[in-house]
C-alpha positions, 0 to 999 in steps of 0.5 A: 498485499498482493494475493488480496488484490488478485483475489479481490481486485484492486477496483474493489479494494479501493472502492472499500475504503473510499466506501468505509472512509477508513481513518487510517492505513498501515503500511510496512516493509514486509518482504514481498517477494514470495508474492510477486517477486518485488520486495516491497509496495508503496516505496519509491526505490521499487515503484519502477517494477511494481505491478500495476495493481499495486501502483494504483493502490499506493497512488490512491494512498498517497493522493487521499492520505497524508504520511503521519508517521514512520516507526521503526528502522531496520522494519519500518512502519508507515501510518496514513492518516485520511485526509 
């Protein structure tokens, strides 16, 4: 979420989870906007106006965790198994 990235870094966020080895990562549709002005993170309709900070941590995402299932339709629920 962004103001967690302002806060702490992305440097730091990532470092983290590589530190703690976490298992799984959730990541939903939530609406962003009063944030950073993007609707929302890690998807690919939106990954041209993402923000830096945000791009690495999806890419980090998506390069060390694998998409083991998607719940919902209308707010959907994205689960990231470690790889």
């Amino acid at each position: 979420m962004p103001p967690y990235i302002d806060t702490y870094g992305i440097d730091n966020i990532i470092g983290t989870i590589k530190k703690a080895k976490i298992d799984y990562i959730i990541i939903n549709e939530r609406d962003l906007r009063e944030y950073n002005g993007n609707d929302t993170i890690c998807t690919d309709k939106y990954s041209d106006v993402q923000r830096t900070e945000e791009s690495m941590l999806c890419n980090f995402i998506k390069d060390n965790y694998s998409l083991e299932e998607t719940i919902g339709k209308s707010f959907t629920y994205e689960i990231y198994k470690l790889k």
